[in-house]
N, C-alpha and C positions, 0 to 999 in steps of 0.2 A: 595504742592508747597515747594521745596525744599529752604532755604532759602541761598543766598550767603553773605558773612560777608566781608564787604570793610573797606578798612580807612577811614579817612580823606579826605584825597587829592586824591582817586578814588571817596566819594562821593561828592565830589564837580565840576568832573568831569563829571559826571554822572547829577547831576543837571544841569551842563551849556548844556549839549547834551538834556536833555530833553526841556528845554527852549525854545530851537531851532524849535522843532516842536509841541509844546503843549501850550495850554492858562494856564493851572492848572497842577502847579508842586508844593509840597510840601513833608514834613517827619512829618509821624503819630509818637508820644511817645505810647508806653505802655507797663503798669507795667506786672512783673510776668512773664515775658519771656524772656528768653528759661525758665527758672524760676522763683522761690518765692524769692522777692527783688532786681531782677535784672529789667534793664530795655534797651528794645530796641528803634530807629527810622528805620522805614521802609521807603523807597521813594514810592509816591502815585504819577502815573499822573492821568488818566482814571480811573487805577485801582489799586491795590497793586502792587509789583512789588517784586519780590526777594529779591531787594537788602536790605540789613539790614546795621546798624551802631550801634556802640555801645560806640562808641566816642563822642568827643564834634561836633557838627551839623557843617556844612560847613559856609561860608560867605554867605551874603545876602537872609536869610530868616524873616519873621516875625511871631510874633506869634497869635493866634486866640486864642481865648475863647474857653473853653470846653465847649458846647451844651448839654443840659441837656437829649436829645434823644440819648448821644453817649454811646459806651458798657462801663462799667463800668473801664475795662483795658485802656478804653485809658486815657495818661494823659494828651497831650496838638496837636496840631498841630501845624504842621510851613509851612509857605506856602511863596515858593522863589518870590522872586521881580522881 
């Protein structure tokens, strides 16, 4: 999967489009990617999705508890309203 790197204001774009047809939209954190001490959000509906961010998360998400089954990279979820 080839990843693509949006802003801001395309991922929050990209969020209200998913909204539109899906029950479950959110943005996974995790650490160490593309590298060591960096850190990405990926958009999840279904399933992962390309898009990446590397900025501050769009409006209207909240966040979830890390689950003690998740991969060790991840660091939080945020799951849009």
């Amino acid at each position: 999967m080839l990843d693509q790197l949006v802003d801001r204001a395309t991922a929050e774009g990209l969020q209200i489009d998913a909204r539109r047809d899906r029950l479950l939209v959110g943005w996974v954190v995790a650490r160490d990617q593309p590298g060591p001490g960096q850190f990405i959000a990926r958009l999840v509906t279904e399933a992962l999705t390309v898009y990446v961010l590397r900025a501050q998360l769009p409006p209207g998400v909240k966040r979830s508890d890390r689950q003690m089954a998740d991969p060790p990279d991840l660091v939080e979820i945020w799951f849009a309203q």
